[in-house]
N, C-alpha and C positions, 0 to 999 in steps of 0.2 A: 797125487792129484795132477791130472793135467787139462789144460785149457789149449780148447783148438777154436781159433777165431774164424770165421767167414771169409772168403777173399773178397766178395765184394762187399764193403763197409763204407762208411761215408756215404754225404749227399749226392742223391741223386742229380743228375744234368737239368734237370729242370730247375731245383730248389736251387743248388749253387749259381746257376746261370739269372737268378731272380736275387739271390743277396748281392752278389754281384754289381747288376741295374740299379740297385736300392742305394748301396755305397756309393756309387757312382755320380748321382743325385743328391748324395746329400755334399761331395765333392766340391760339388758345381753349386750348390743353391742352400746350404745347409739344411734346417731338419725338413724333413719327407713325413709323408703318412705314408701308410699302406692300408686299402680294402681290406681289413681282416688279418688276422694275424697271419705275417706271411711264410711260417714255417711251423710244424706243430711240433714244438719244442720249448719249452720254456727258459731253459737254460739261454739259448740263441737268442732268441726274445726279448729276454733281457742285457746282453751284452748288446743286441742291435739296437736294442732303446735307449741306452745308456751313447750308441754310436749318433744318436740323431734321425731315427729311424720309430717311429711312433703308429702302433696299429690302432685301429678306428673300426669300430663296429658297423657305425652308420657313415654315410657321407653327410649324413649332415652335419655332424661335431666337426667337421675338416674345416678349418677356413678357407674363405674366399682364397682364393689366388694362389694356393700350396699344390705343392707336387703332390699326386699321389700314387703308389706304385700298385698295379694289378698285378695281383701275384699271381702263381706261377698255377694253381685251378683254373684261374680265365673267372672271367665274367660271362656277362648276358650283353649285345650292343643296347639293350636299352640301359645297361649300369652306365655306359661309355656315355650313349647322349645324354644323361644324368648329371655326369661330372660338369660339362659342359655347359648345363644350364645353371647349376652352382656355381660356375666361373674356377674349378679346378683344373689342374694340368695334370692330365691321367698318362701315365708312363709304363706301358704295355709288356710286362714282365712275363705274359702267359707261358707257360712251355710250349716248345715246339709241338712236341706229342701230342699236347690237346688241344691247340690250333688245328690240329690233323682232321681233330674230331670235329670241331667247329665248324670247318670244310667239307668234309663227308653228312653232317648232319644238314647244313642248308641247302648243300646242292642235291639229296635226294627227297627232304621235303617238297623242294621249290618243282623235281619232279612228279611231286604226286606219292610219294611216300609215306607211310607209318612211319612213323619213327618211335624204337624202340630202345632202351636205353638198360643194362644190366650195373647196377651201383645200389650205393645206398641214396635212398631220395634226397635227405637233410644234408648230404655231405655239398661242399660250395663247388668242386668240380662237376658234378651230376647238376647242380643248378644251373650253371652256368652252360653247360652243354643242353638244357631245355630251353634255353630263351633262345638258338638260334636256329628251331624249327620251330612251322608252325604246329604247335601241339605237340606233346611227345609221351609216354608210358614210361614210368622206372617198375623196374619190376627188382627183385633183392636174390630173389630163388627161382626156381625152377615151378614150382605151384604156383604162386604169382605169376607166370609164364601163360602159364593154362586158363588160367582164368580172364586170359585174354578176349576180344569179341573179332571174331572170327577177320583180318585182315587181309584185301589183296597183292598189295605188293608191303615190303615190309622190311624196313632197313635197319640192323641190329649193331648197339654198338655198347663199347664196355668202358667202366670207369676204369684210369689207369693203371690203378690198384688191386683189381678187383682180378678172384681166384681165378686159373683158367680151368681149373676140369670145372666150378661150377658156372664156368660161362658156355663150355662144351655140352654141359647139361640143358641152359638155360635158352642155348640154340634149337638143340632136336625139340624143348617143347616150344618154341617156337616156329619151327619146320612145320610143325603140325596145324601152327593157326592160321595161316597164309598161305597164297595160292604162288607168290614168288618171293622168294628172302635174298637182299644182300646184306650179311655180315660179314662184318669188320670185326677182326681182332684186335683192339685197341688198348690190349695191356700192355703197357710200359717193359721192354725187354729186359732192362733195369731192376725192374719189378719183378718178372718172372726169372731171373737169376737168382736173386733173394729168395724168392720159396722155393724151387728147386733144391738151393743150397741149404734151405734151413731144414727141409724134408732128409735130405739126407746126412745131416749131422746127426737131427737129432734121433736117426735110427743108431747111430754109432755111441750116444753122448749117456749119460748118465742122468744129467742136469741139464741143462738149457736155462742161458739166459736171452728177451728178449729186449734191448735196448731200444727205447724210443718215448716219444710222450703217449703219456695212455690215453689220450683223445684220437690218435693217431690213427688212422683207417688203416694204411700198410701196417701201422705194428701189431695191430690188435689180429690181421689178418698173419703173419707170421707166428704170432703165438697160435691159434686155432692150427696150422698146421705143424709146428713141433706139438702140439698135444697129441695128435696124431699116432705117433711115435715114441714120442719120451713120457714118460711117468709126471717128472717133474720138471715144471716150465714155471720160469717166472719172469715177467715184464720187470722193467726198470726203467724210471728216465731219469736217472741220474747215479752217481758212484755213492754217494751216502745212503741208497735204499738197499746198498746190499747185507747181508745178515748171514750167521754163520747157522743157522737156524736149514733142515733136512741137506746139508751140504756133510761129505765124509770123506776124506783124506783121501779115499782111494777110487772117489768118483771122478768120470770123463766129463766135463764142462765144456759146454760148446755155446758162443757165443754170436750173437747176429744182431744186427742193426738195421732198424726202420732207414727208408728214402729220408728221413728227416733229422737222421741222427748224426752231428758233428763224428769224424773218424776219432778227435780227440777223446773225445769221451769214452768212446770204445776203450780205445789205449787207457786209458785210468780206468777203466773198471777191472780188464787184465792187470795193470799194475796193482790195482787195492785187491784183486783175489793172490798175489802173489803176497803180501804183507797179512793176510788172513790167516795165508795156510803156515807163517809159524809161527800164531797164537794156538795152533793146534792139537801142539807137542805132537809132530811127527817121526816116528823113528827112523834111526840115518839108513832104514835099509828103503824107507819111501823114497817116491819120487819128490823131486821139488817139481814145483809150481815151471811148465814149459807156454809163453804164448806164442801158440802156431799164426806167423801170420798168412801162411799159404792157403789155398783154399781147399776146401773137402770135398771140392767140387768142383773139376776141369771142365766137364762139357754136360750138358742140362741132360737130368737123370729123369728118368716117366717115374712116376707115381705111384703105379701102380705096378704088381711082378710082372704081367704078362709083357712077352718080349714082342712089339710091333713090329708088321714086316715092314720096312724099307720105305720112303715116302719116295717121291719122284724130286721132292724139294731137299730131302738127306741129298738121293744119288747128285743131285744137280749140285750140291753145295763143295761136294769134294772132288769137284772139276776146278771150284776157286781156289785163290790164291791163298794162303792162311796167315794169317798178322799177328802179332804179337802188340803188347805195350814196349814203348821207346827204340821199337822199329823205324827204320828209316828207311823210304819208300818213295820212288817215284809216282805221279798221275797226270793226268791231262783234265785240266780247269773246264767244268761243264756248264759253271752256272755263277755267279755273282749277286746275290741280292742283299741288300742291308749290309753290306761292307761282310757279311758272311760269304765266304767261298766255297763252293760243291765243287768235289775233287772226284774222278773215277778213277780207282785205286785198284781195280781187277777186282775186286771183294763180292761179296755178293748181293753188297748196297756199297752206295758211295759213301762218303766218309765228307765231312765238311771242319774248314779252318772258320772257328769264331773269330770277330775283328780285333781281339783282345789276343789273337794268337798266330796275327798274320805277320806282323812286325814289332820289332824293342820298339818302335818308334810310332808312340799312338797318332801321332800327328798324320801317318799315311793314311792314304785311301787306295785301300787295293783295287779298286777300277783303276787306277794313275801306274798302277805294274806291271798287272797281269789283266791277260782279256782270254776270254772263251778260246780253247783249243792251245793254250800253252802249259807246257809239261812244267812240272815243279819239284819240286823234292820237300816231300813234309815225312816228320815225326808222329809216328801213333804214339797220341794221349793214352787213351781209353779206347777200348772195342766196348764198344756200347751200340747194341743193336736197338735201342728203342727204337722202332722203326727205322731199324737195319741202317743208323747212322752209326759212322764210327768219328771218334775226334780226334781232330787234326791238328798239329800245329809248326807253322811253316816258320815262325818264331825262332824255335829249338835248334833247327837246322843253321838258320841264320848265326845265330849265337854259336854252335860249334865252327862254323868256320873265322869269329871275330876272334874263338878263345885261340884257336891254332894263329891267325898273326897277330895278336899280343902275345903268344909265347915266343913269339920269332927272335927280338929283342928281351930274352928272359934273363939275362944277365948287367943288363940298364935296368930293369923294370921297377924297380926300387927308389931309383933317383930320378924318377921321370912323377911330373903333375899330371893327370888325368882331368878331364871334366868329368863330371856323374850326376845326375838326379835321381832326387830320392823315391821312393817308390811305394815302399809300404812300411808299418810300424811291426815287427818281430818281438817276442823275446829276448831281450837284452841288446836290441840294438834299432838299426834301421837298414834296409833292404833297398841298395839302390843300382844305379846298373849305370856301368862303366863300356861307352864305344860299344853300349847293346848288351853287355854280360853285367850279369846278375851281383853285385858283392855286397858281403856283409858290412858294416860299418857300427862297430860297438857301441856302446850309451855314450861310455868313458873316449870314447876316439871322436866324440862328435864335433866337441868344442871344447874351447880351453877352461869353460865353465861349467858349472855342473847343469845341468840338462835335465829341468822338468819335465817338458812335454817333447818326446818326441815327435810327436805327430807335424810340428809346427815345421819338420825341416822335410813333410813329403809334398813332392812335388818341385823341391828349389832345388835348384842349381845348385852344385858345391863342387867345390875344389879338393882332392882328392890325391893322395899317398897310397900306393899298396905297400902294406906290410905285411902280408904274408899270402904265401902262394900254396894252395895244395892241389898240385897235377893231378892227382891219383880223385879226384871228387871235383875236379873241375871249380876250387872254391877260394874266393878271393877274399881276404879280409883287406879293407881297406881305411883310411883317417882322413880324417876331414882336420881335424886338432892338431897332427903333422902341419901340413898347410900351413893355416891357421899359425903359429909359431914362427914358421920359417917366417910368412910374412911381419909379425910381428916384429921381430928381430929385425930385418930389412927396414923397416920404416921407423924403429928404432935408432937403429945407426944412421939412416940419410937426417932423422931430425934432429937429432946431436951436431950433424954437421952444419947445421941450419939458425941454432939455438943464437939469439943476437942479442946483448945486454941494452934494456930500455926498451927493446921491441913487445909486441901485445900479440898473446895468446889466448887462446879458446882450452877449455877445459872441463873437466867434472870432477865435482870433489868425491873423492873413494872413501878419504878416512878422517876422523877427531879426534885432536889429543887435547892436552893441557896444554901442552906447547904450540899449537898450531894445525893447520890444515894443512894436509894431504891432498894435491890435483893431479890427475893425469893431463897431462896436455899432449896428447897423445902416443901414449906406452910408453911415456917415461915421467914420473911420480917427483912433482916440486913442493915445496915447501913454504905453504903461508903463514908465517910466525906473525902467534897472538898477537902480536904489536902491531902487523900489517894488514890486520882482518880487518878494523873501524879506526876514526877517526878520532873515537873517545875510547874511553877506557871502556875492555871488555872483560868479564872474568872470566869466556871460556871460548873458544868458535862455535860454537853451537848458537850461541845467541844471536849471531848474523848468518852463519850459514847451514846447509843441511848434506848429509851424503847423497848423492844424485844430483845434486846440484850442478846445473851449466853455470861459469861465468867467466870472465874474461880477467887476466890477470897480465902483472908487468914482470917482466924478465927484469930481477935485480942484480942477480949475477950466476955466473957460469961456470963451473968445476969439472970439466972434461974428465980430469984423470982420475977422482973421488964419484963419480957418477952424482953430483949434487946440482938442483937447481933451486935457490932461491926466488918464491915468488914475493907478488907484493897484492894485495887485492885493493883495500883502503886508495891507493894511489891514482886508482881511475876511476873511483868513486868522488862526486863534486861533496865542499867541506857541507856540512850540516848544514850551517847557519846560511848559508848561502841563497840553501832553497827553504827554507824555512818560509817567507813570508808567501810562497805559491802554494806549499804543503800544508799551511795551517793560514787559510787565510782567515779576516776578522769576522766572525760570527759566522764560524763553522762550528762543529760540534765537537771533538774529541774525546778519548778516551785513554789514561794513563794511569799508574800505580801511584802512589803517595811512598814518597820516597825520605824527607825531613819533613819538619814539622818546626819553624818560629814562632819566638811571639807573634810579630805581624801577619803571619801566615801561612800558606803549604806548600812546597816542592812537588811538583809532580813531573816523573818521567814519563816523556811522548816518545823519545826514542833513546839510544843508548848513551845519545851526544848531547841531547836537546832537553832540559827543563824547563818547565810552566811555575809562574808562581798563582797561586789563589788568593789573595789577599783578605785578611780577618773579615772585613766585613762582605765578602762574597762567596764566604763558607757556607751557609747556611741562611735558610730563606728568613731567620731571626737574629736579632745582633746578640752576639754571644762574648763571653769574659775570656775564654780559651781554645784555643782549635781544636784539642782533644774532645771538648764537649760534642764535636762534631764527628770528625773523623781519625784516623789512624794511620799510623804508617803500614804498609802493605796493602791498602785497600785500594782496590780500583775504582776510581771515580769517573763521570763523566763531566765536561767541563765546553763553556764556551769560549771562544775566543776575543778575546777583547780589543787586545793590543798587540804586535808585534814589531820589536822593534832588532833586527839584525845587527847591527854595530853594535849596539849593548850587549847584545846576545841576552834579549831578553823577553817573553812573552805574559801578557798578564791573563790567567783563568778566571772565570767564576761557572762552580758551581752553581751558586743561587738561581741564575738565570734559566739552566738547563732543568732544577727540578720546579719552578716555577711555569715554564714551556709542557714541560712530562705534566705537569698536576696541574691542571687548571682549575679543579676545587681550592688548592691550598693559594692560589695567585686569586682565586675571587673572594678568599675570607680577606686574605692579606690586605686586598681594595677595600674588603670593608671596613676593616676595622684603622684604615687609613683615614678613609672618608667620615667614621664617626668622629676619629681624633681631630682631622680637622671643622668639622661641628663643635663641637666643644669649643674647641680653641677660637672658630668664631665665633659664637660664642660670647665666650669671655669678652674676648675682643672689645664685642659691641658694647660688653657691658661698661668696659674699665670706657669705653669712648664715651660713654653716656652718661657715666659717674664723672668725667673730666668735665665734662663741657656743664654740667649741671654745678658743679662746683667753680667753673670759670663764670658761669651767669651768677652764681654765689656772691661770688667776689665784686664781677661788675656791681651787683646792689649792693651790697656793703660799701664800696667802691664811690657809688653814686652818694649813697646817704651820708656818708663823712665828710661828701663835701659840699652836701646839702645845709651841712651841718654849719661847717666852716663860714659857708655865706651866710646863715644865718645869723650866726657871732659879730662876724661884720659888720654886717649891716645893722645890728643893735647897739654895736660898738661906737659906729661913725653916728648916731643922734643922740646918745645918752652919754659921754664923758666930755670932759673940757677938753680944749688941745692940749695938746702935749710938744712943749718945743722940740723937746731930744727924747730921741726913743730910749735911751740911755742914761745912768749917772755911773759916773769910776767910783772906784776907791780912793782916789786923792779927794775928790769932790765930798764923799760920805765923812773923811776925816781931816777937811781944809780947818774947822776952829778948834777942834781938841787937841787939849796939851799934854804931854806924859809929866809922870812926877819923877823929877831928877832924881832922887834917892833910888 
């Protein structure tokens, strides 16, 4: 089996020049929209969506105020005043080539022209090229041509993509509707390299693959023309649609790629048709699997057999100079526009430096270097005749003379810090450029830590080691993580010599043990022993501090020659109780765990140093025999503040109050059933008052009548008895005349 690839592969100058733009924006502004998907690939699509790059069907889904990129078909100026009255920032991606068209289509309508247009009509480049005459015809074929209504003057032009013998058709029947034609050949050179070359593979090929997305106008038009020729053609826009299905060990495979096809992908499908062909059982006298990457196709082959005699634009062409890719070539500066340079290179069109190719150093403006009529020396990119541009890049040039003096001193080059910024995200590394040259710089070389996101280091400055040189590929591996050490080390040792017992440091804690915190105070790792974390006892550092943590710590003492430093944290922290009465002032709310439990009432920790007591009867919003009856140790309560009193070191809680506050039903029974107890109880009161005083009016009449009584007595006494001399008689008196009897 052998597989012969396409020389020309990869995206076209239009689509690249337009992801480009798009990345660029999103650089500057983060995510972008774009008009429409802005490459007909899916695969791309979604690596560009995933980049920040989001296609939009409509403009109206776009928000207010977002970049949006016009990709690289072009629009209609009425799409552009559109964005505008949506309040978008439209970002002008069109390809060159069909700006060409854009220009050729208004300035011969505005003459008075037909304008005629060979494409497909629904394709968005063919729309876009109708909105800038007034009126325009698409026509798809050559019948469609004819069916024309008879035109005077008539201006003919083709979609980028679009075949050229059926444009060369779709001309003569157009010659015939019109009394004067200017057509324009407006295929994409780019374009017509790609069918030329696919034409003539696939007379050579067995098989044909065509790479691209199958919505793809160019691809769909490559495949129509290897069917031409090969038997067997088959599209693919991606490496998982290949199959081993009419493919035979000893078939010619020729491969070719849409204007929209990443060159990567290419490469993986040659790489997965090499891992196909030995599931095949091939015998060791087959071929193994060869990808040709040269082309099958040097200089554009006709079509058709018959040999054309000679054009005046052949003879004229091999009076020109002949270029190659990564030639290096003088020209004289024609033109300056858009920080783009047009170069006259002797060629048989000029050749132009993109701004992204005129200097390592995007901050120029090549108006500030070069002016019209000064000779330069640029590197051919690409001979890309889409409209007989070739690309340039004065860049390149620059860069070989940077690499010849940094090789001047290639025996310091090692020991010497470079400045670099970075540049772009690679495979396995980052892509930055060092005094204008390009180096690689590994994942693992980037920092002394491991490295998620590369991307985060394009664009910054870094400080730079090269460690390894290869002359022969011009290719510089270079560390940032070098650097990065050396200085660490440095600032290492000057802080050591720095280090002062009792002085205050700044720090982060890195790590947690049992025994204590771990701080850097800067690259170099002290020790804050449990004891020195809080004030009160702690069972772990975790309970006061966290990894990542900033804080500021005391220099306890100092071990030069053991590389030890003892910190102290606790010691510049003020004691607990201190601030206690600011931190918990009186009828605030807190929140602590239940930590003991007394008869009298509950412990609760507010902080590691600091308990609350709850007192029994402020446990709960009823008076209860037990504190368990309420709550538990380990439960989080909330509490109010009552009292605080720091010299005692002591604060007094109630719960009761805070769930009385939270529940205002359970605070309005509690009133009531207050206010009936004290109903009752007055109550009684009145009663026991009303029973007193009715039994003291009791008494008074009793009181009265006894002694109503007494005077009565009296006064019956003082007129009804004789006097009485002696209120009195004794005992001697009772027995003054009796005598005892002596015996």
């Amino acid at each position: 089996m052998k597989v012969i690839a396409a020389k020309n592969i990869g995206f076209c100058f239009g689509v690249e020049r337009a992801i480009e733009i798009a990345r660029k924006e999103v650089e500057d502004g983060g995510t972008v929209y774009t008009y429409g998907e802005l490459i007909h690939n899916l695969t791309v699509i979604d690596e560009l969506r995933a980049e920040g790059i989001i296609p939009a069907e409509t403009l109206e889904e776009i928000p207010a105020g977002s970049h949006v990129i016009i990709r690289s078909h072009g629009v209609a100026p009425q799409e552009i005043k559109k964005c505008r009255e949506l309040g978008l920032y439209a970002v002008d991606a069109t390809c060159p080539f069909v700006k060409r068209i854009h220009n050729i289509v208004r300035k011969h309508s505005d003459e008075g022209y037909s304008v005629v247009i060979f494409g497909e009509s629904r394709h968005p480049e063919v729309k876009g090229i109708q909105g800038w005459a007034k009126g325009a015809a698409v026509v798809s074929d050559p019948e469609q041509a004819r069916k024309l209504p008879h035109m005077q003057k008539c201006c003919l032009v083709s979609q980028t993509t679009a075949c050229e013998e059926c444009f060369r058709q779709v001309e003569e029947a157009i010659r015939e509707r019109c009394d004067e034609l200017a057509s324009f050949d407006t295929i994409c050179e780019t374009t017509r390299l790609r069918q030329n070359e696919a034409a003539e593979l696939s007379r050579k090929c067995t098989h044909m693959f065509v790479i691209g997305g199958h919505h793809s106008s160019n691809t769909q038009k490559l495949c129509a023309i290897c069917k031409k020729y090969c038997k067997t053609v088959e599209s693919l826009a991606k490496v998982g649609e290949i199959t081993l299905e009419n493919i035979d060990i000893n078939d010619i495979i020729g491969v070719v790629g849409g204007a929209s096809t990443p060159k990567w992908i290419i490469l993986e499908v040659i790489e997965r048709m090499s891992e196909l062909e030995k599931t095949m059982a091939a015998s060791p006298e087959e071929e193994k699997v060869e990808a040709v990457a040269a082309a099958a196709v040097q200089e554009p082959v006709a079509e058709t057999a018959e040999a054309a005699e000679p054009s005046f634009e052949e003879v004229f062409e091999k009076t020109l100079v002949r270029i190659r890719n990564g030639q290096i070539i003088k020209g004289s500066v024609v033109q300056i526009v858009d920080g783009e340079v047009c170069v006259n290179i002797g060629y048989k069109s000029d050749g132009f430096i993109p701004r992204n190719e005129f200097s390592s150093d995007t901050e120029v403006n090549p108006e500030d270097v070069v002016k019209v009529g000064d000779e330069i020396e640029v590197e051919v990119i690409k001979v890309n005749d889409g409209e007989g541009n070739v690309l340039l890049s004065r860049k390149n040039v620059e860069s070989k003379k940077l690499w010849d003096n940094l090789m001047q001193d290639e025996e310091n080059l090692q020991d010497k810090t470079f400045d670099a910024v970075g540049k772009e995200v690679v495979k396995g590394g980052l892509i930055a450029t060092i005094n204008g040259i390009r180096a690689f710089i590994p994942a693992s070389q980037l920092s002394t830590k491991y490295v998620e996101n590369i991307g985060e280091f394009v664009g910054k400055d870094l400080k730079v080691k090269i460690i390894e040189v290869d002359k022969s590929r011009k290719r510089i591996v270079a560390s940032h993580k070098a650097v990065m050490k050396e200085e660490a080390e440095a600032a290492k040792k000057e802080l050591w010599n720095k280090l002062e017992v009792g002085s205050k440091v700044k720090g982060v804690v890195r790590r947690l043990t049992d025994f204590g915190a771990f701080v850097d105070i800067g690259g170099i790792d002290g020790l804050v022993h449990v004891t020195d974390v809080a004030w009160g006892r702690v069972k772990h550092p975790s309970d006061v501090l966290s990894i990542g943590q900033e804080i500021e710590v005391l220099i306890r003492d100092v071990d030069v020659e053991k590389q030890r430093v003892s910190l102290g944290y606790k010691q510049l922290q003020p004691k607990p109780w201190t601030m206690a009465a600011e931190k918990y002032p009186v009828g605030s709310i807190v929140e602590g765990k239940v930590v003991r439990i007394v008869p009298f009432g509950a412990f609760v920790a507010l902080e590691p140093t600091i308990d609350g007591l709850i007192h029994i009867s402020q446990v709960g919003v009823k008076r209860i025999e037990k504190v368990e009856d309420e709550i538990n140790v380990g439960d989080v309560v909330r509490c109010k503040v009552l009292d605080v009193n720091p010299e005692a070191k002591r604060i007094s809680l109630s719960r009761r109050d805070v769930i009385l506050e939270e529940n205002p039903e359970v605070a309005e029974q509690l009133a009531a059933e207050k206010a009936e107890r004290e109903r009752v109880a007055a109550e009684r009161a009145a009663e026991r008052a009303a029973a007193a005083e009715a039994a003291k009016a009791a008494n008074e009449a009793r009181g009265a009548e006894r002694a109503e009584r007494r005077r009565q007595r009296r006064e019956e006494n003082e007129y009804d008895l004789l006097p009485v001399e002696r209120a009195t008689t004794s005992l001697a008196d009772k027995f003054a005349g009796f005598k005892f009897d002596e015996e």
